[in-house]
BAKEVEX-898362 format. One record per residue: residue in one letter; x, y negated, z of N, C-alpha, C in turn. Coordinates in steps of 0.1 Angstrom, whole numbers, plus 5000, padded with zeros to 4 digits. Atoms other than C-alpha are relative to their C-alpha. Layout:
<atoms>
aXYZXYZXYZ;...
</atoms>
This chain:
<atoms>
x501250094998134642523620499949975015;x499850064989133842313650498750095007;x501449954997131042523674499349985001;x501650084998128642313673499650004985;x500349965011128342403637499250104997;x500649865000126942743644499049945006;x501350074991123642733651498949884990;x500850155003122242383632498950044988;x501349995010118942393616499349894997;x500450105006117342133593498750005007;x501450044996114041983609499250024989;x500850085010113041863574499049945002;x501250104996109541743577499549905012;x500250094989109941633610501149905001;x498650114995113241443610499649894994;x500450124999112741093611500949914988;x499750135011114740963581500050144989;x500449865004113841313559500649944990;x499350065012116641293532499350044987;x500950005011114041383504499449905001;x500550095001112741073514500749875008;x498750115000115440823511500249964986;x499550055007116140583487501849994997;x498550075003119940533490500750114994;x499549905007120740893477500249964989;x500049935015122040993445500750135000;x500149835004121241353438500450054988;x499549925015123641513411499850134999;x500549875003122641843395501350074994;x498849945006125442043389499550094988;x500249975017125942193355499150165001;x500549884997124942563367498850024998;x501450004998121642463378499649894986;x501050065010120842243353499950064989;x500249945007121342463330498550155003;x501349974997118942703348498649965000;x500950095005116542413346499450004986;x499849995015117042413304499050125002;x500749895003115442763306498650045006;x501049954991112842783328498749994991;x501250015002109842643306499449955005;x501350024994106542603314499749885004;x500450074991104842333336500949925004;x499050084993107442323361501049944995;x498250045007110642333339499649914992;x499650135006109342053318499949865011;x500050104993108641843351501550015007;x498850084994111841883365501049944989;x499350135013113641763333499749884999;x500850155002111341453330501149955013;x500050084992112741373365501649994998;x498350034995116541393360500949944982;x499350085014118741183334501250025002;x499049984999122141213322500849884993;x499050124998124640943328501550044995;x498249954999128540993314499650125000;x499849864996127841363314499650005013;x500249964989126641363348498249975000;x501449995000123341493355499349965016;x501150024987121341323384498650014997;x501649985000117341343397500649805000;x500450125003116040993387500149945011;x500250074989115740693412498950045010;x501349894993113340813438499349945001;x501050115001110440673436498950015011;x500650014985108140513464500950035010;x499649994985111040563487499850204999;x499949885001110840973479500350094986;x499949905012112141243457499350024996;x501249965004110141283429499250164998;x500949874998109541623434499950055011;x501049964988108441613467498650014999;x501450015003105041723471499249925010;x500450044993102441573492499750075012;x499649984983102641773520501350055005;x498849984994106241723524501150115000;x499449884999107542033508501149944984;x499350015015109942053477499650114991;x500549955018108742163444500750144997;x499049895009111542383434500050115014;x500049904988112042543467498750065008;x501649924997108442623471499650104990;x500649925013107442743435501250064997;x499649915008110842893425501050065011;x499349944992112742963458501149965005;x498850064993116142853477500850004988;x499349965010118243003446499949914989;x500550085015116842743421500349815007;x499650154998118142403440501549954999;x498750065002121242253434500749955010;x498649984991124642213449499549965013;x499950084994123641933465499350015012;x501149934990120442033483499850085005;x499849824991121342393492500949965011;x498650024993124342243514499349925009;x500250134988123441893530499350045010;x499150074994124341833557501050075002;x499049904995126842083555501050014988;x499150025009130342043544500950084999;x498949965000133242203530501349984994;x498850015006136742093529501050065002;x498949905001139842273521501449925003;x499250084991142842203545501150135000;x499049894999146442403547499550144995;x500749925005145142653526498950105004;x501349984993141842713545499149924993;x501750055000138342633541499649965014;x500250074988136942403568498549994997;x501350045002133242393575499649905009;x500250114993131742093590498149934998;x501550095008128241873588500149865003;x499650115000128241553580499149915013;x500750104989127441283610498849894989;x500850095005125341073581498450105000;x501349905002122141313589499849995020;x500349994986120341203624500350145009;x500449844985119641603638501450024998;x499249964994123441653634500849915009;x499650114985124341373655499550045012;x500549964991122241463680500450195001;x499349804998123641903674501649945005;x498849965000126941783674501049915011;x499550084989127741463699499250005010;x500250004985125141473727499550115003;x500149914993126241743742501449995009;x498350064997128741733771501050125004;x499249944999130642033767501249964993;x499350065010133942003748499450064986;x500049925019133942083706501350075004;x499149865005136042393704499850044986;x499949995013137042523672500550124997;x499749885002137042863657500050014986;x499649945008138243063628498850174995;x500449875003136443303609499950054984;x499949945013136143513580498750014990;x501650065006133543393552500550064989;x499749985020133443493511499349884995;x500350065006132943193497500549984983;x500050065012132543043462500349894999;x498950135003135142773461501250045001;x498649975006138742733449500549985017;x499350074992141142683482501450054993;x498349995005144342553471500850065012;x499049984992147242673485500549885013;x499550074990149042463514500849924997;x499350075009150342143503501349975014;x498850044994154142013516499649985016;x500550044983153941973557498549985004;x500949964994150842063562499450045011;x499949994987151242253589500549895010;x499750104996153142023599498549875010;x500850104995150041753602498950125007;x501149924998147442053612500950015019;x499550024987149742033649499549855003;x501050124996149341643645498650005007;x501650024999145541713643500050075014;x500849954986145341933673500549885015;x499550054986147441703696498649894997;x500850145003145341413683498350045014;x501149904996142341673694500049975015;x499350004985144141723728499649885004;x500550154997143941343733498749965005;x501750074997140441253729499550095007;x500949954991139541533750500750035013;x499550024989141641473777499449885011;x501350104995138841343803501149895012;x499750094993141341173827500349874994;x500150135009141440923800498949904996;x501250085005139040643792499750014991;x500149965017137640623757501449874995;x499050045000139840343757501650054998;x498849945000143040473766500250124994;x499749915013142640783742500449924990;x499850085016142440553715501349965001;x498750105003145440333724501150105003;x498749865004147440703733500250034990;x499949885013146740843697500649854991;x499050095006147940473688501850014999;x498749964998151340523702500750124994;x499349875006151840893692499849964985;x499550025014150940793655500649914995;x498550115004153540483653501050115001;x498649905000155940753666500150094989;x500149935007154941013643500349904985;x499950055013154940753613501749974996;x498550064999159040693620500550124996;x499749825002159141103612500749954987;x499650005016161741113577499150114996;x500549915012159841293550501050084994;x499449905011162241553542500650095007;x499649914993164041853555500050005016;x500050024983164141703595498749985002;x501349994998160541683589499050025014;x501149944991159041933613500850005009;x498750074988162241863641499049875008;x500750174995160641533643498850015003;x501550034995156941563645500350085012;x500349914986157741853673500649945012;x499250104989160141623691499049915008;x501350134997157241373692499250045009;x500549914997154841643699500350015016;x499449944984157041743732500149885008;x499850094992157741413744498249935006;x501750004997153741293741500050105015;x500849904990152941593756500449985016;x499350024984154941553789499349825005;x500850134997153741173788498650025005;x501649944999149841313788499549945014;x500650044982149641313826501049965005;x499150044991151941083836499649875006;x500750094995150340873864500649864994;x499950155004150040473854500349944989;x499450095008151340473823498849994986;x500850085007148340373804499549845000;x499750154990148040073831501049934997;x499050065003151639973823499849954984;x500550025013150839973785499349865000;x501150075004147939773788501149835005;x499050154995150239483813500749994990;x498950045011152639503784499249924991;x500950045014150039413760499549865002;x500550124996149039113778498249984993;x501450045010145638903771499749924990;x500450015008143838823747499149874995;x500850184996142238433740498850044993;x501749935007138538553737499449904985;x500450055006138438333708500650084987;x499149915009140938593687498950144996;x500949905001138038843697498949974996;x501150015007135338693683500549974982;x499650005018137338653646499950164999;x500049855004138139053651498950085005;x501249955000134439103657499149984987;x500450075011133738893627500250094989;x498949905013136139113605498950115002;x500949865000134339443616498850004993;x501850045005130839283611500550014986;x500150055013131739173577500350164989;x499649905007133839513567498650125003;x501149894996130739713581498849984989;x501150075008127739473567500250014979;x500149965015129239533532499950094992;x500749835001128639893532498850014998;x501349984995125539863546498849944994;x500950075009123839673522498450114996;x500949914999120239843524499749964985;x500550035013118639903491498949944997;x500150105007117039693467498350045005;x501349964996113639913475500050085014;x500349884990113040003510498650085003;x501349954997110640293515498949955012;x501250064992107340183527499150135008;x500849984997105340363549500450135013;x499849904991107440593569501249955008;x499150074990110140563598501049914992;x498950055003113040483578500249854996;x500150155002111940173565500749875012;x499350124991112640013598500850005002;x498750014998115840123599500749914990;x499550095009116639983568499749865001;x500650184996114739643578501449985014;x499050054992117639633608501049994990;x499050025007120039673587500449894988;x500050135005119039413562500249885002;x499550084994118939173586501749975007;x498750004995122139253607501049954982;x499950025014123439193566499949875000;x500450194999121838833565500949955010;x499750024984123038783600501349964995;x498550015002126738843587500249904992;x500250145015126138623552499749895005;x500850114998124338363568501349945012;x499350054987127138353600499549985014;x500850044991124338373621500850125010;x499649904991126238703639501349935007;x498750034996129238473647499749975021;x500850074992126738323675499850115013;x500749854988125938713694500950084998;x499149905005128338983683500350055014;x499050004990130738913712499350055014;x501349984993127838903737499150115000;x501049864998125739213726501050085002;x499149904998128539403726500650075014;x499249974986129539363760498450005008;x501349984994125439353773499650134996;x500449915005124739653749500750135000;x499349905003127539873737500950035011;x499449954988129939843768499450095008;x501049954989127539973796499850154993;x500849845008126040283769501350095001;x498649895003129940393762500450015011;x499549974986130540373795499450135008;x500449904994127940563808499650154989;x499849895008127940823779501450034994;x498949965008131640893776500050114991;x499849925009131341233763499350024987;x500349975014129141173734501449904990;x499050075016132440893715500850105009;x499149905004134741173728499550104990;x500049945011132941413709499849954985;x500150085012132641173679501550004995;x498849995006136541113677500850124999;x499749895001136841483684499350024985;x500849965012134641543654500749944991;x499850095010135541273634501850024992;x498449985005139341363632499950134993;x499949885007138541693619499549974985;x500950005014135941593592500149934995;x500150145009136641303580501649954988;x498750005007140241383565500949915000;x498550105004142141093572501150045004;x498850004991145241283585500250114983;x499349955009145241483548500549934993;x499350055010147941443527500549815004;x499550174993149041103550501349964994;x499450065001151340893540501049925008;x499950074990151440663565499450045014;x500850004986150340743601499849955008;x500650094993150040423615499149924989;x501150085007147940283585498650084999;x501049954996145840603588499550025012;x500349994988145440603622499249805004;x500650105004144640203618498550004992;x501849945005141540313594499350065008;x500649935000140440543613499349955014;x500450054986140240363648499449884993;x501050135004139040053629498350024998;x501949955000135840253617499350045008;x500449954986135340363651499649905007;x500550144990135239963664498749974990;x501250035007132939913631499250005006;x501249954991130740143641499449915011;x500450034981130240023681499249864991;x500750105003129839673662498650004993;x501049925001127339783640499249995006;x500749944992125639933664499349845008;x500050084998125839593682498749894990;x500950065009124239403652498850084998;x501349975006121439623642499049975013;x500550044986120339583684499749935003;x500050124989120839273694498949885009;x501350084992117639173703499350095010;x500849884989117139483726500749955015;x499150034985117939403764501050165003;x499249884997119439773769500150044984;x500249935010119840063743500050164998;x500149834994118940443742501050074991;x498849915010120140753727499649964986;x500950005013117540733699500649894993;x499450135006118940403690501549984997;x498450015002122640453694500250154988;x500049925008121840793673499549934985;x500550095015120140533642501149984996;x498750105003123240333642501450104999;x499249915005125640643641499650064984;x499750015011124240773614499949964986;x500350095008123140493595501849954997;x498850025005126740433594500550054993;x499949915003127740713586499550034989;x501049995014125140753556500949904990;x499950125012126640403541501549985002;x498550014995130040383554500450094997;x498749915003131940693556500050084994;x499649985013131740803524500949924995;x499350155003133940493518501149985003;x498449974997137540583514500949875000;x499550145000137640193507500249925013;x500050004984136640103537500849985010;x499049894989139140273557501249964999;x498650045005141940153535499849885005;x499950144995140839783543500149955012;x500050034982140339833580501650055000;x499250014997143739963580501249874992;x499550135005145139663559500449925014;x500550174992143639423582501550055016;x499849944986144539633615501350035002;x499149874991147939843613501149935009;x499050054993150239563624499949975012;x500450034987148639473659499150075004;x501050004997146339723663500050065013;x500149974988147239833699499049875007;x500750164993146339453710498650004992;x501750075006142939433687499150095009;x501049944992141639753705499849985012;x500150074986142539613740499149905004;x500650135000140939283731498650064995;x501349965008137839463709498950055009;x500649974991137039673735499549985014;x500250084986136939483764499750105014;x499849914985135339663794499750134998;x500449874999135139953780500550105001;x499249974996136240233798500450135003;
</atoms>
């Protein structure tokens, strides 16, 4: 797990978008607990049955209503975890924001960036993310270690290496881990396998710190007719804004609503074409300036993000995954861009909305990822050159 993992504690009642009181959930009850539900009786056990229906065999809690879990109480507590204790909530609720996936036959623990207090635990801070090993008993299956695994689990650390190698821009990480995963994707899949990725490996690595030649890159790459950069601002908007579609009821009366009211709009904004008009412009008034002067919180994002977000398991391709993965990364910034753009600056508090409001609607969205790399894998040294502009 990453270190910033250790340590994180739920706000609940104070956090400002309190996932018991969110509409865009859906809370499934795994079979265990709901069967513990079946028995309980009484009062309680017939109100939490009323509240949860079963779909296909899958047992979720009902639509939330008013904008909140229906068994929240009125002073902001949960029902089950009040009257019957921690041991009586389901998968779902005992865990979030806290993940676990299983990688080279390990268990990986993580928290998801779609929950404000871990954005704020896990990216602004400016030490690096270091990553440690330790010895847990858990209650889940971990497979074995699928074909080259190890193999990519080296990938992942150089990748690591990369984005936290500070004499680099955020830029020029990006368009380094572009290069080493074109090279890595030319690796044959079969017994020269692990030859090849370590060749790669050795050669990168000696590249790392070799004065200018990020600067030479970039002159290779020539420019860009800022008219190419407002269509591949367009695209992002559009592959972002269709995630993000806020729901049909936004809760009334507490913060989140207004998040979702940005979001709505930035949405219109895309449908309507009205973002074709600012994008280009907030982005370079808003989001340049912030990433600039906060490098280390998108290093620690692409440091995080490459671990948790699994696009490097079971790859196929490592220039179409590596295309997804930096594409969701321009989303985002844009995003971020649209839900703002009537702000003259932008803070943390605000650049923390738009992470993990993305995050919340987006990267769950294995679709997503695959379309940004569609769009992206064949030029995407030149889109991030041109996307990012002065950002440095």
């Amino acid at each position: 797990m990453a270190d910033s993992v250790h340590g994180f504690q739920c706000t609940m009642g104070a956090c400002e978008d309190n996932c018991c009181r969110n509409t865009t959930w859906s809370i499934s009850v795994d079979e265990h607990t709901y069967e513990k539900y079946k028995t309980l009786g009484g009062e309680i056990g017939q109100h939490i049955m009323d509240c949860i229906e079963e779909v296909e065999g899958i047992y979720n809690f009902k639509e939330f209503d008013h904008g909140h879990c229906p068994l929240l109480t009125d002073a902001g507590l949960c029902m089950i975890h009040k009257d019957l204790g921690e041991e009586y909530l389901c998968a779902t609720c005992i865990t979030y924001p806290r993940v676990w996936n299983t990688f080279n036959g390990k268990a990986e623990h993580w928290l998801s960036l779609s929950c404000p207090d871990v954005v704020r635990w896990v990216l602004y801070r400016k030490k690096k993310i270091t990553y440690t090993e330790f010895p847990a008993t858990l209650n889940i299956d971990i497979p074995p270690a699928t074909p080259f695994a190890t193999e990519l689990s080296h990938v992942r650390n150089f990748l690591i290496e990369i984005v936290q190698y500070r004499k680099f821009s955020i830029k020029e990480k990006l368009m380094f881990m572009g290069l080493v995963m074109r090279s890595f994707s030319k690796c044959p899949r079969d017994d020269k396998f692990s030859k090849s990725i370590n060749e790669v490996l050795r050669t990168y690595r000696s590249n790392l710190r070799v004065s200018g030649l990020m600067a030479d890159l970039q002159r290779n790459l020539g420019d860009i007719h800022p008219d190419n950069r407002k269509q591949i601002f367009l695209t992002l908007a559009q592959t972002a804004s269709v995630s993000a579609i806020p729901p049909k009821k936004i809760p009334i009366g507490i913060t989140n609503s207004d998040y979702y009211s940005l979001m709505a709009a930035f949405h219109n904004d895309v449908a309507d074409k009205k973002a074709e008009q600012y994008l280009v412009s907030v982005f370079d008034r808003l989001i340049v300036p912030y990433v600039n002067a906060n490098k280390y919180v998108f290093e620690n994002y692409l440091a995080y993000v490459i671990v948790s977000s699994k696009f490097l398991y079971n790859v196929d391709d490592f220039s179409a995954a590596y295309s997804g993965f930096a594409g969701e990364f321009l989303s985002m910034l844009v995003f971020a861009a649209g839900l703002f753009n009537a702000n003259q600056s932008i803070s943390h508090d605000e650049m923390i909305i738009a992470i993990y409001l993305f995050h919340r609607k987006v990267s769950h969205s294995d679709l997503l990822r695959k379309q940004l790399s569609e769009i992206f894998t064949d030029n995407l040294l030149s889109i991030l050159l041109c996307a990012l502009g002065g950002i440095k």
